[in-house]
C-alpha positions in Angstrom: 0.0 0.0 0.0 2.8 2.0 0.4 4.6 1.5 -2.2 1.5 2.2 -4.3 0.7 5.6 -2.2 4.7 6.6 -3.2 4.8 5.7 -6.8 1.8 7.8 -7.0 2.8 11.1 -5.5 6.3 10.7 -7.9 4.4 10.2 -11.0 2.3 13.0 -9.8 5.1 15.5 -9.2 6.5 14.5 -12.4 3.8 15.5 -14.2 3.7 18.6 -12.8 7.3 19.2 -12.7 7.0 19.5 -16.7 5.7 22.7 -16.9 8.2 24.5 -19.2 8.2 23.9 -22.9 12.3 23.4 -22.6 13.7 20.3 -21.4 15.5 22.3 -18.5 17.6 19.3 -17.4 20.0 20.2 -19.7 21.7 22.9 -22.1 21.2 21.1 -25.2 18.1 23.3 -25.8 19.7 26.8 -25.0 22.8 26.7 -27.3 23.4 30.2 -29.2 22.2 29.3 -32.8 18.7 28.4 -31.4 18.4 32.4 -30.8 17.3 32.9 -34.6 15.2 35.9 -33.8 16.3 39.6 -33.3 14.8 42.4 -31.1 16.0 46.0 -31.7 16.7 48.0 -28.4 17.1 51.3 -28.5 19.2 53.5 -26.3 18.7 53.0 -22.7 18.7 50.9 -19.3 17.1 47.7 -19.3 17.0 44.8 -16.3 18.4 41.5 -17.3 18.7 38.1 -15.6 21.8 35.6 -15.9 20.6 33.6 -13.3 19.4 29.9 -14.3 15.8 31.0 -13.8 15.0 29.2 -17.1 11.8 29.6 -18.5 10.8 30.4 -14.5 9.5 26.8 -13.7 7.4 26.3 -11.0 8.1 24.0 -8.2 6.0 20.9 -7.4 4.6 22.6 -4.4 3.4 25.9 -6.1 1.3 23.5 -8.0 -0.1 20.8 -5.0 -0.5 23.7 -2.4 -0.5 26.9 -4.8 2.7 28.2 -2.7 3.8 30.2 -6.1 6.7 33.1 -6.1 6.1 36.2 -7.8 8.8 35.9 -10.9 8.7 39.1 -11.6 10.3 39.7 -7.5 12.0 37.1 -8.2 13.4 38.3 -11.2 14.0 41.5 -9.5 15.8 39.8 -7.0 19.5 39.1 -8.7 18.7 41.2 -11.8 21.7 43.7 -13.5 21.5 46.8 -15.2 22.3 46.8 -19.3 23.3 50.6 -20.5 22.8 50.6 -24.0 24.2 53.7 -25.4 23.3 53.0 -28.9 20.6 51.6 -30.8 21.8 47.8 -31.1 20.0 44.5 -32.0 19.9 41.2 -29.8 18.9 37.8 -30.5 16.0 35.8 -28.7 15.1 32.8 -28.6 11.5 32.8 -26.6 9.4 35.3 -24.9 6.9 35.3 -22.2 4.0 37.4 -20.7 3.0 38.2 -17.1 0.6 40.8 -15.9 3.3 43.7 -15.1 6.2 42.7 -17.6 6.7 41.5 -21.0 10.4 38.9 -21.0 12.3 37.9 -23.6 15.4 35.0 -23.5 17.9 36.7 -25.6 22.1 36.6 -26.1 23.8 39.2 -24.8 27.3 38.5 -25.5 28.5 35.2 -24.8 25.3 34.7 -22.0 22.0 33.8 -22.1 19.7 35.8 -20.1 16.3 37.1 -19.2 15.9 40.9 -20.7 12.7 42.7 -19.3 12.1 44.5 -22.4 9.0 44.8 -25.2 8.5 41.6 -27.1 8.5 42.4 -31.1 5.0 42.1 -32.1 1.7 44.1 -32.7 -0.4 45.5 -30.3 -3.4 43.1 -31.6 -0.7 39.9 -31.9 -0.4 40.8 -27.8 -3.6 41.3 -26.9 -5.4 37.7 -28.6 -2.1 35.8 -26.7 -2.9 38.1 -23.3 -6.3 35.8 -23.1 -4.1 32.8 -22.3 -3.0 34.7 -19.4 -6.4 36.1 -18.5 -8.6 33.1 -18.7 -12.0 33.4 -15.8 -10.9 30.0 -15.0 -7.0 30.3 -14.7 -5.6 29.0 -11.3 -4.0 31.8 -9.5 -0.7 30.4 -9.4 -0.6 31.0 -13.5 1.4 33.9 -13.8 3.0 33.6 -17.0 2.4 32.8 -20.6 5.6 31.5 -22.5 6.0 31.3 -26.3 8.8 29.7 -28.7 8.1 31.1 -32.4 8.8 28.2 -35.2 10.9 29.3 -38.2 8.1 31.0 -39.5 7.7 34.1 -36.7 3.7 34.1 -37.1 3.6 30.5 -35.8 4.3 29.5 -32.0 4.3 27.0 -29.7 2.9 28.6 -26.4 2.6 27.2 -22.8 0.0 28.2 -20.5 -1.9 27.5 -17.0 -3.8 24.0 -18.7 -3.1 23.6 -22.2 -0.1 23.4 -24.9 -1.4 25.3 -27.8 0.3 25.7 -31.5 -0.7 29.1 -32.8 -0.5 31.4 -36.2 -0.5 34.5 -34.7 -1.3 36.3 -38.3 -4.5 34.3 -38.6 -5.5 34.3 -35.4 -6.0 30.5 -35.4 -5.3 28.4 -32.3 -4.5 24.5 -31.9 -4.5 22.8 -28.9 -2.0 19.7 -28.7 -2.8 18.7 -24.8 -3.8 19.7 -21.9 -1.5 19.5 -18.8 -2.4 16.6 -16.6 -4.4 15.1 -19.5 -2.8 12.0 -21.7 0.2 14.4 -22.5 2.9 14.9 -19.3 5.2 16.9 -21.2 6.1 18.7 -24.5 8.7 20.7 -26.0 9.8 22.7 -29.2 12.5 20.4 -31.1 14.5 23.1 -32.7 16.2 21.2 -35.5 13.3 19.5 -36.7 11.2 22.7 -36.2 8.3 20.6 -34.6 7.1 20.1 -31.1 7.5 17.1 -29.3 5.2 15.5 -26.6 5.9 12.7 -24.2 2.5 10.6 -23.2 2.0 9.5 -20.0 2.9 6.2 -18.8 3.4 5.8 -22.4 7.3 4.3 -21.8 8.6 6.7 -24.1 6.4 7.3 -26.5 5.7 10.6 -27.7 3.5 12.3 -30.3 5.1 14.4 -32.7 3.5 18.0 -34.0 3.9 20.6 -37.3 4.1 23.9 -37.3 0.2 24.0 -37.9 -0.4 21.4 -35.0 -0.7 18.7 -37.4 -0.2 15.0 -35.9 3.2 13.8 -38.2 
C-alpha cells in the first residue's frame, strides 16, 4: 500500500514538474544558434537576468498547495543593469507574458539571459495571446504565458496554466495539442526539426510528434 501511495505522489510531481516547454535538465536546448530571432533595443537601461531561472519553472509545491513566487520579485531579485548607449540589436530565442512585464530569452554576448524589455510584435498579436494569461478560470498560481516562435515568426508554440497550444499569430488560429495533466505529461519545441515534441503519459517513451500548424506527423 505503500509503495503504491509513493509511486503515486512521484508520477504526480513528475507531471507537474514539466511545466516548461524546454527540457531544463540540460543545455542542449539553450545553445546560441537556437536564438534565430532579433529584437532591436534602443538607447537605454534595461534589467536583465543571468541567473538559471530558465523559462521560470514552477516547483512541485506551487502546484499541490498553490505556494507560487512572484517571478517578476523574483526576477527583481539578482537582476543587472544593461546601458545601452546606442541603438543595437539582440537575438532571442522565446518570450513570455506576465501581468506587469513583457520577457524575452535573448544573447547578450557570450550569455543567455532574461531581458525585461517589449517583445517584437503588434499590439493586436499581444492582446489575442494576453487571453491565455487572463482566462476566468485560470488557477491563480498561473502567472505567466511563455511562447517559442517556429521558423516561420507568425507560428508559436505557447505554454499556458492547462493547455499546450500551436498558434498562427497572423491568422488568429489556435491549436491545442494537450492539456496538462491530460494523456500528455510533457512537450517541447525540437529546434532542428522545427516541430514540437510531446511525451505521453505512462506511455514508456512514446511521444507524439506535432507541425508547425499542429498537425499529428
Amino acid at each position: 500500500m505503500k509503495k503504491s501511495i509513493f509511486l503515486s505522489l512521484v508520477v504526480f510531481a513528475m507531471l507537474f514538474s514539466s511545466c516548461s516547454i524546454f527540457n531544463n535538465s540540460s543545455n542542449r536546448n539553450l545553445k546560441p544558434n537556437k536564438f534565430r530571432w532579433k529584437v532591436e533595443l534602443k538607447q537605454g537601461e534595461y534589467l536583465y537576468n543571468t541567473q538559471e531561472l530558465y523559462f521560470f519553472d514552477t516547483s512541485f509545491d506551487c502546484y499541490l498547495y498553490d505556494k507560487c513566487s512572484d517571478i517578476d520579485s523574483i526576477f527583481d531579485g539578482s537582476a543587472k543593469t544593461l546601458k545601452i548607449t546606442n541603438d543595437t540589436t539582440l537575438k532571442f530565442q522565446a518570450y513570455l507574458f506576465t501581468d506587469n512585464y513583457e520577457y524575452m530569452f535573448v544573447t547578450i554576448g557570450k550569455q543567455q539571459a532574461w531581458i525585461r524589455a517589449k517583445i517584437p510584435l503588434e499590439e493586436t498579436e499581444k492582446t489575442f495571446l494576453l487571453k491565455y494569461l487572463h482566462s476566468d478560470n485560470k488557477p491563480s498560481y498561473v502567472q505567466y504565458v511563455e511562447v517559442i516562435p517556429f521558423k516561420k515568426e507568425e507560428k508559436i508554440f505557447v505554454s499556458c496554466y492547462n493547455s499546450w497550444y500551436i498558434i498562427n499569430l497572423k491568422k488568429k488560429r489556435s491549436q491545442q495539442i494537450g492539456s496538462k495533466g491530460g494523456r500528455l505529461e510533457a512537450c517541447r519545441m525540437l529546434f532542428s526539426k522545427n516541430c514540437v515534441e510531446c511525451y505521453i503519459d505512462l506511455g514508456w517513451g512514446d511521444t507524439f510528434i506535432f507541425d508547425e500548424d499542429g498537425k499529428k506527423k
